[in-house]
C-alpha positions as CSV (number, residue, x, y, z in Angstrom):
1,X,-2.7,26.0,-13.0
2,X,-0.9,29.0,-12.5
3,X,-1.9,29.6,-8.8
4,X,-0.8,26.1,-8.2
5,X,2.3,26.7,-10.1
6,X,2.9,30.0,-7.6
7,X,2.0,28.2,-4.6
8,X,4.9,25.6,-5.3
9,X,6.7,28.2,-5.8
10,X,6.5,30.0,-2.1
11,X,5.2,27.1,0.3
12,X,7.3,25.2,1.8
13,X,6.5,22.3,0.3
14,X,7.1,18.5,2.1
15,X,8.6,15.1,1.2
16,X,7.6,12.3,4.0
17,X,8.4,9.0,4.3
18,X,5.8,7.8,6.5
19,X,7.0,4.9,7.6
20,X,5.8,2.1,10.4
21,X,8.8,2.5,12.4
22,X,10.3,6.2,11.6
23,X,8.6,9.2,9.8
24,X,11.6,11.3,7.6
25,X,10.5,15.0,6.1
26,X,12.0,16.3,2.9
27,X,11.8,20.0,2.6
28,X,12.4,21.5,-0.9
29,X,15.6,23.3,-1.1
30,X,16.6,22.0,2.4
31,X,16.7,18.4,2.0
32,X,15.6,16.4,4.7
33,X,15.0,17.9,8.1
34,X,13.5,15.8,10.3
35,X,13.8,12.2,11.0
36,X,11.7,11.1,14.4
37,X,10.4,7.3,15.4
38,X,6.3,7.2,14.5
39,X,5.4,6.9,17.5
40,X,2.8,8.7,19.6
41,X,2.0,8.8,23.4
42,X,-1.7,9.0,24.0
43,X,-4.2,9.2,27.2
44,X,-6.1,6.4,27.4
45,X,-9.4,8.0,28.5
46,X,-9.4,11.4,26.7
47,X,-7.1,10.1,23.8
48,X,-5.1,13.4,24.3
49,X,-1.6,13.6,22.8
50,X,1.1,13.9,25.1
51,X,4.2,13.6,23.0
52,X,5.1,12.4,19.4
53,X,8.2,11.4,17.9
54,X,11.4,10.8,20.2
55,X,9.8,11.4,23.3
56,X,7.1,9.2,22.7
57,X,9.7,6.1,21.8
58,X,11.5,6.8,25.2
59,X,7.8,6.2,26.9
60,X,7.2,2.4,25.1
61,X,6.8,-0.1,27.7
62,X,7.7,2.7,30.8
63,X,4.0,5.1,30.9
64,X,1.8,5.0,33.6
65,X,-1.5,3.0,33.2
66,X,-3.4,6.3,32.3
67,X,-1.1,6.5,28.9
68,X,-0.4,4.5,25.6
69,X,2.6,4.6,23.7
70,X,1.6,3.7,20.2
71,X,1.9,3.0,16.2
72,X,-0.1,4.7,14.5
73,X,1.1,3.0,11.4
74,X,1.3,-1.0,10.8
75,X,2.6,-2.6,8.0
76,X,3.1,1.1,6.3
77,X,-0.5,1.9,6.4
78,X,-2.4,3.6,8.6
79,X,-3.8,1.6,11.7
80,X,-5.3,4.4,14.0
81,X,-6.5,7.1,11.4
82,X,-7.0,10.1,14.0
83,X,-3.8,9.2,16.3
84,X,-1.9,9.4,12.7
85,X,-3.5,12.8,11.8
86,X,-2.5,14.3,14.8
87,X,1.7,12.3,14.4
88,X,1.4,14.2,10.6
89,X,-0.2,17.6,11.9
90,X,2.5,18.0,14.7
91,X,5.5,17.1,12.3
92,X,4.2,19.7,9.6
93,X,4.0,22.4,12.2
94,X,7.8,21.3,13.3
95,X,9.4,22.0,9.9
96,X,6.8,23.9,8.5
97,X,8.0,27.8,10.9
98,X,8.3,30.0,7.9
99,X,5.4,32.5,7.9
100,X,3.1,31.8,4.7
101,X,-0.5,31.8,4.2
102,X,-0.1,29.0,2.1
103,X,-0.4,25.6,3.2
104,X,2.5,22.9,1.9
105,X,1.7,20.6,-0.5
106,X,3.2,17.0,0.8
107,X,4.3,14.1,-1.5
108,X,3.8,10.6,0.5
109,X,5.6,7.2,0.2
110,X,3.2,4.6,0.6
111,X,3.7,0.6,-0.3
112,X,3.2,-0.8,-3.3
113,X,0.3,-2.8,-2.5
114,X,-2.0,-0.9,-0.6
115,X,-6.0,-0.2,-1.3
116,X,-7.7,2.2,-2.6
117,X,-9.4,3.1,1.1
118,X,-5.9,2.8,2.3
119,X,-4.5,5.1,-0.4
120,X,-7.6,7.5,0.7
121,X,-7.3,7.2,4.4
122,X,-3.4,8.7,3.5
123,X,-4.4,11.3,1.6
124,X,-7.7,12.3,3.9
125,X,-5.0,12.3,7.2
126,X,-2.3,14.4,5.8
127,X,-5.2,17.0,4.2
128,X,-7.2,17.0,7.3
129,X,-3.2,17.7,9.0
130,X,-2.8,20.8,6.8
131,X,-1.5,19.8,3.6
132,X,-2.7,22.4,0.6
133,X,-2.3,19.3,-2.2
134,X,-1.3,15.4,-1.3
135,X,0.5,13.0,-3.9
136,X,1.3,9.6,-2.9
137,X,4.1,7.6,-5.1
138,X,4.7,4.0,-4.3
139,X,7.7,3.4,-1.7
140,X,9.9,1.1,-4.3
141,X,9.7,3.7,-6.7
142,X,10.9,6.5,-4.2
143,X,13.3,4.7,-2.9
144,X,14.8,4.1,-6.7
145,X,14.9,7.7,-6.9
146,X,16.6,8.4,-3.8
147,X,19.2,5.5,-4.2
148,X,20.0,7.9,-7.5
149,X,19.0,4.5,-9.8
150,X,18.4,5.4,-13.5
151,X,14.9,4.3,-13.7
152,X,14.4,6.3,-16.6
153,X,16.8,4.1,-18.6
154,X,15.1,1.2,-21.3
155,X,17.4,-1.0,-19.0
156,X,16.4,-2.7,-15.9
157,X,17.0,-1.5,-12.4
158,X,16.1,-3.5,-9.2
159,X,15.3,-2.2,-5.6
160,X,14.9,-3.9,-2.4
161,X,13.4,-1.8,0.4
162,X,13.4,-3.7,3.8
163,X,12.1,-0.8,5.7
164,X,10.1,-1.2,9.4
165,X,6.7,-3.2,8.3
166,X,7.2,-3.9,5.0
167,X,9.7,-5.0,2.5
168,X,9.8,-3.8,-1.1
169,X,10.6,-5.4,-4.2
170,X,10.3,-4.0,-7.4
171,X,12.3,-4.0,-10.9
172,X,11.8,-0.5,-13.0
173,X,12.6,0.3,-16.2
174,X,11.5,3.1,-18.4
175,X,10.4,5.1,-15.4
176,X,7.8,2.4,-14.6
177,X,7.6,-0.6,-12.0
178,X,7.4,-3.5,-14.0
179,X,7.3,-5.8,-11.7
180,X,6.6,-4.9,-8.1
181,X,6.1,-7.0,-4.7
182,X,5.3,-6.3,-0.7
183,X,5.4,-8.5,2.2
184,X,5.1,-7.4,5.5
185,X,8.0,-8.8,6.8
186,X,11.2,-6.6,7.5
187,X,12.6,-4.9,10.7
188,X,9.8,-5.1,13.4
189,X,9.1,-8.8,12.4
190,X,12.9,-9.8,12.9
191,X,12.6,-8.0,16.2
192,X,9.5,-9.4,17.1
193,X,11.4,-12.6,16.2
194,X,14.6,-11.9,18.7
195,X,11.3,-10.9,21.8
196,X,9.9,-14.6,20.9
197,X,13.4,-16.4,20.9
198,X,14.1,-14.8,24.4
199,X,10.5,-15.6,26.2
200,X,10.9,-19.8,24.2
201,X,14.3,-20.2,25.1
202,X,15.1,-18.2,28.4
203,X,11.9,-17.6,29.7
204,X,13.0,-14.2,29.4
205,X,10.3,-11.3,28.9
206,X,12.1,-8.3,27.2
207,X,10.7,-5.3,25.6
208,X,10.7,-3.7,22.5
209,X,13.6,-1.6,23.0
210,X,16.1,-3.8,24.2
211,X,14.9,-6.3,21.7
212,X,15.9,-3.4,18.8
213,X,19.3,-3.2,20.2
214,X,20.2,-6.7,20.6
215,X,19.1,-6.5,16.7
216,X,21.6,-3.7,16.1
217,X,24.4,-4.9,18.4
218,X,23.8,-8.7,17.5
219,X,22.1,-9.1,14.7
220,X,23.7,-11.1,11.2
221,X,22.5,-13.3,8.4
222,X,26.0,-14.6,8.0
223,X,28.8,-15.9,10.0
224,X,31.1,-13.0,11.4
225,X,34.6,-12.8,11.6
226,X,34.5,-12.4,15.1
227,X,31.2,-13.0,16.9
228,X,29.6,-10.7,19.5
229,X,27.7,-11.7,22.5
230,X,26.3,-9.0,25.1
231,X,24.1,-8.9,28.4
232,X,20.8,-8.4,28.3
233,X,17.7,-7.8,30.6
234,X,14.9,-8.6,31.5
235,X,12.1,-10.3,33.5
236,X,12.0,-14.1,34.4
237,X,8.9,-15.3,33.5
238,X,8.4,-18.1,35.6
239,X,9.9,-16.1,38.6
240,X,8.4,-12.4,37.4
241,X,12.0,-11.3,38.9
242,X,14.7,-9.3,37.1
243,X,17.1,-11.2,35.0
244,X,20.4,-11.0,33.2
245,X,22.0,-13.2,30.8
246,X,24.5,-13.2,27.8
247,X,23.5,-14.5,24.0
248,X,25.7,-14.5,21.5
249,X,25.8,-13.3,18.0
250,X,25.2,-16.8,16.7
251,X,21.9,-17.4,18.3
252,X,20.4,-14.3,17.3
253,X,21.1,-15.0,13.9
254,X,19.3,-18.6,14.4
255,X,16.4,-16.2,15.4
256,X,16.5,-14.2,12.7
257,X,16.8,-16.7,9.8
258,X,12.8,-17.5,9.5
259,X,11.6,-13.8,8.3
260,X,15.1,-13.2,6.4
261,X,14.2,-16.2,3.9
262,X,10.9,-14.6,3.6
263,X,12.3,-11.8,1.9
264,X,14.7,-13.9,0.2
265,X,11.9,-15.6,-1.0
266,X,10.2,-12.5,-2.4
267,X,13.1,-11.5,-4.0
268,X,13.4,-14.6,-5.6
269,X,9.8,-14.4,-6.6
270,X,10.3,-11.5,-8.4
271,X,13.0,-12.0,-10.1
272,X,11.4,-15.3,-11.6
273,X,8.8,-12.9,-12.9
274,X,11.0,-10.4,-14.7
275,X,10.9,-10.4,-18.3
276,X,14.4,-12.5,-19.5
277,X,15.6,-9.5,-21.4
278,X,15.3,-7.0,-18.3
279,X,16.7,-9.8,-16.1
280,X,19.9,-10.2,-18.5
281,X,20.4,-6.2,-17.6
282,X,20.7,-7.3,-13.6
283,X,23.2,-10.0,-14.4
284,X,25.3,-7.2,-14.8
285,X,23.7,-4.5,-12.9
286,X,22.6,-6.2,-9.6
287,X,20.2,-5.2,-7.2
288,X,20.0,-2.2,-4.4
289,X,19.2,-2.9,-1.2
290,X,17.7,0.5,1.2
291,X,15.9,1.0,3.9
292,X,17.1,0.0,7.7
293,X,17.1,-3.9,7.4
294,X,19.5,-3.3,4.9
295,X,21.9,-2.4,7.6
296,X,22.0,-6.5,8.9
297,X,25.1,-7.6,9.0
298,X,25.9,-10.2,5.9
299,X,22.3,-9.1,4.5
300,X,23.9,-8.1,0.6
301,X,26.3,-11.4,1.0
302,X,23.4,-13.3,1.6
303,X,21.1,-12.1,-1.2
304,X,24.2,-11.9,-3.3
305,X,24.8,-16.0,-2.3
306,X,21.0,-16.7,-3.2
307,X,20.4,-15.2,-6.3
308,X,23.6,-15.1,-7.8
309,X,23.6,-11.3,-9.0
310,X,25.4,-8.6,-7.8
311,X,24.2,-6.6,-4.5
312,X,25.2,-3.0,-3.7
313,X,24.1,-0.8,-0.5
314,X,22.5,2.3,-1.0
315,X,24.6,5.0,-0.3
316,X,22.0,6.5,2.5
317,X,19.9,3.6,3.0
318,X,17.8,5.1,5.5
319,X,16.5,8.2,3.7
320,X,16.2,6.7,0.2
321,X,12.3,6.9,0.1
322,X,12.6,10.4,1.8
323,X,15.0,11.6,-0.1
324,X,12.7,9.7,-3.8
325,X,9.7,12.3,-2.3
326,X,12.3,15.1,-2.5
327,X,13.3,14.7,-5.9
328,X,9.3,14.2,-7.0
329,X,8.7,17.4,-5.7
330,X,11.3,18.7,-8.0
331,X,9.4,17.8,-10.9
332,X,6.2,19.3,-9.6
333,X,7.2,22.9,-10.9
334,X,9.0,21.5,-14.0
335,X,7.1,21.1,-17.4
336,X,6.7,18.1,-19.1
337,X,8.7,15.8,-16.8
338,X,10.5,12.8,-18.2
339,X,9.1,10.3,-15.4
340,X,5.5,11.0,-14.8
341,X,3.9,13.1,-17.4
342,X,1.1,15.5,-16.2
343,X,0.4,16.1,-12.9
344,X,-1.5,13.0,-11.2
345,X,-2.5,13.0,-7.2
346,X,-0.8,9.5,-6.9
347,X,1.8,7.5,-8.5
């Protein structure tokens, strides 16, 4: 105990979000320091890595048939174990420059609904990256703590993480989820959504990137003031030839509406299950929406419109779950913490 205690003490110890579309890193006493896409570029025949991070995004859908740009993660689990291992290894070594012969120990946000062998495949990749100690603590529960919600409190507070493969529901009180649901339906699934609308309507191929930004530059679940429209290229497919044409804000939000009343619907869902008196509290309280699908234009009307309780934006929507692992490792060194008792490996 008191080694471990020590070793908190002078390691630099590691929050991560380790997310399907971006991977963040908490450092204690730093706060968060990196914040790269997950993404890893990989030779086909020797599975060599030849970039991770930023440089790999720029290679999706432009590398030579010799190398892959990939996930590693789908649906915020792991989907190539040894491609994620090496994503985790090369981000530790980024932050982790201080000379010490101690190895971090790393707290992980995973989703609320994952397996056991999940869970273990985590915890086995970030180890076999270099981590000293791994705890994993569910992603709605993170992301409570970095949206600075009093989930301590006998009252109820309510989160809604639409992050890039999953989105997370959950209503905490008394520093525990009480109820708690996942559906792996948030921001790669509505741009997956705007790739489909293109190729069924157009006959217009477009890739991943310029799918995303159409998303960012077009993308609403409610009417706008003034609605956008913007070009946007691509390749005929009937012709195979270069193409440009100009949508408009309104039919990306037609293409959108399918996977955003699927998490309206689990929303919904959980609400329903709430116990009445923790449900009163939200009458008054509301709910928090995080994560980057939180960003959609009219997205807290909408949910505000469906389930007739307040809705508030998290105040750094993108680093709540980050930013939760960051205050967990806070309570590593501290005795007899409030929310979690002794010292578990997950949460």
């Amino acid at each position: 105990m008191v080694i471990d205690y020590l070793g908190g003490l002078f390691s630099s110890d590691l929050g991560m979000d380790l997310g399907t579309a971006n991977c963040l890193i908490y450092v204690k006493d730093k706060g968060i320091v990196l914040r790269e896409p997950s993404v890893v570029a990989v030779e086909r025949e020797t599975g060599e890595v030849k970039a991770v991070g930023a440089k790999a995004k720029q290679m999706l859908g432009r590398t030579p048939a010799n190398i892959v740009a990939v996930r590693p993660m789908k649906n915020g689990v792991i989907a190539d174990f040894e491609v994620t291992q090496e994503m985790i290894r090369y981000f530790i070594r980024k932050v982790h420059s201080r000379s010490s012969l101690l190895r971090p120990r790393i707290v992980i946000g995973i989703p609320s609904d994952i397996t056991g062998v999940e869970r273990r495949a985590v915890d086995d990749a970030a180890r076999q990256a270099g981590a000293r100690e791994v705890y994993l603590i569910e992603e709605p529960m993170a992301s409570a703590m970095g949206a600075d919600l009093p989930i301590a409190e006998p009252h109820a507070s309510m989160i809604v993480d639409i992050g890039g493969g999953t989105t997370e529901v959950a209503v905490i009180s008394l520093g525990g989820m009480v109820v708690a649901k996942s559906i792996d339906v948030a921001g790669d699934e509505l741009t997956e959504c705007i790739v489909q609308y293109f190729r069924k309507k157009y006959n217009l191929i477009i890739g991943e990137t310029t799918a995303e930004e159409v998303k960012i530059n077009l993308g609403s679940v409610y009417p706008l003031k003034e609605e956008k429209s913007m070009e946007v290229k691509g390749r005929d497919q009937t012709q195979g030839l270069p193409r440009t044409l100009t949508v408009t804000s309104e039919e990306i939000r037609q293409a959108l509406m399918e996977p955003v009343r699927l998490i309206i619907d689990v929303i919904k869902s959980t609400l329903e299950e709430t116990p009445p008196e923790l449900a009163a509290d939200l009458v008054d309280r509301g709910l928090v929406v995080a994560g980057g699908g939180s960003l959609l234009r009219g997205i807290t009307e909408l949910i505000r419109k469906e389930t007739d309780i307040p809705v508030h934006r998290a105040a750094d929507p993108l680093s709540c779950v980050a930013l939760g692992t960051g205050k967990f490792l806070e309570q590593l060194n501290e005795k007899g913490s409030r929310f979690f008792g002794s010292r578990h490996k997950s949460f």
